[in-house]
PLY file of the C-alpha trace (Angstrom):
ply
format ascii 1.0
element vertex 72
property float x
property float y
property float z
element edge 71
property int vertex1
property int vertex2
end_header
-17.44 1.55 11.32
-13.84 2.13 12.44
-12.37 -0.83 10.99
-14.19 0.61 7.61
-12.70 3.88 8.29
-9.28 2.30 9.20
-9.35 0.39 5.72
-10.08 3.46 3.72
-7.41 4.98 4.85
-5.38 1.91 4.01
-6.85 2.05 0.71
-5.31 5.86 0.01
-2.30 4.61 1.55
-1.80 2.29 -0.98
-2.85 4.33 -3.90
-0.42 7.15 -2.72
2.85 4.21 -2.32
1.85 2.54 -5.70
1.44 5.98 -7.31
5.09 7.50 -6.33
6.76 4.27 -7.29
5.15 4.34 -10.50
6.15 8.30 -10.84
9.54 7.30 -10.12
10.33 4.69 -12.55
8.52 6.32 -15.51
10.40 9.09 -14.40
13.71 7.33 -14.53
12.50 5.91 -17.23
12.13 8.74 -19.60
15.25 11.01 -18.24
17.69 8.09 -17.83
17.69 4.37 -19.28
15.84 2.43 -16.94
16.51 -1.52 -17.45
13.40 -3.79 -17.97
14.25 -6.46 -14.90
14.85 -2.97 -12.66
11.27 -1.89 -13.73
10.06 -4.91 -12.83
11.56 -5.47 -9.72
10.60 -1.98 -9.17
6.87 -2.49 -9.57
6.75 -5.88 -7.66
8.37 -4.30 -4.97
6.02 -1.51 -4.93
2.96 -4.51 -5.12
4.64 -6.26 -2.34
5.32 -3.12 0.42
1.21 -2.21 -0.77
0.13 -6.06 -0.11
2.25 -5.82 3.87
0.21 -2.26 4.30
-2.88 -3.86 3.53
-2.30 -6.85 5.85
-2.02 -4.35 8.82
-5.76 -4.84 8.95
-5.75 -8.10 9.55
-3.98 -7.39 13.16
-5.59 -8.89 16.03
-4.87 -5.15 17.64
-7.02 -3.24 14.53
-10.19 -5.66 15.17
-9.46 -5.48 19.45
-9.78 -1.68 19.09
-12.90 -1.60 16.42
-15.00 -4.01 19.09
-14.43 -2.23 21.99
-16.20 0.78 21.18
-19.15 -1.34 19.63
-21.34 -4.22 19.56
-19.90 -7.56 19.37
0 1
1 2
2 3
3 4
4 5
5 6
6 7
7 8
8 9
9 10
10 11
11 12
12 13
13 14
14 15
15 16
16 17
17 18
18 19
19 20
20 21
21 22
22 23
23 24
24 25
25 26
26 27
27 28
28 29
29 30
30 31
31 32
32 33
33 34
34 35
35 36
36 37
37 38
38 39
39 40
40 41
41 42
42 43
43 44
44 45
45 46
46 47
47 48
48 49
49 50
50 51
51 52
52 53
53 54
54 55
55 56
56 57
57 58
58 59
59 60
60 61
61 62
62 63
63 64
64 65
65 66
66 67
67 68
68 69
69 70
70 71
């Protein structure tokens, strides 16, 4: 249950980074002249700092805390 709870939270994490950097750049996009290879490199950098805060879960630290208030 707490590693469920820890990956929801994850989950809105995500949604929240991915959502402001996609703000931004249509944002920049529409009020300035926003270059297609800065877009891109833009959005992949958004997908790549969203793919490192997903793999927090996969710390040995996140599973040592969920089994110590549990079953094994």
């Amino acid at each position: 249950m707490a590693l469920s709870r820890k990956a929801r939270r994850l989950v809105a994490q995500n949604l929240v980074i991915a959502g402001i950097f996609i703000t931004l750049l249509v944002a920049w996009d529409l009020i300035a002249t926003l270059r297609l290879p800065l877009g891109v490199a833009g959005h992949e950098g958004s997908t790549v700092i969203v793919g490192l805060n997903g793999l927090r879960l996969l710390r040995e630290a996140a599973w040592k805390s969920t089994l110590r208030g549990g079953a094994v």
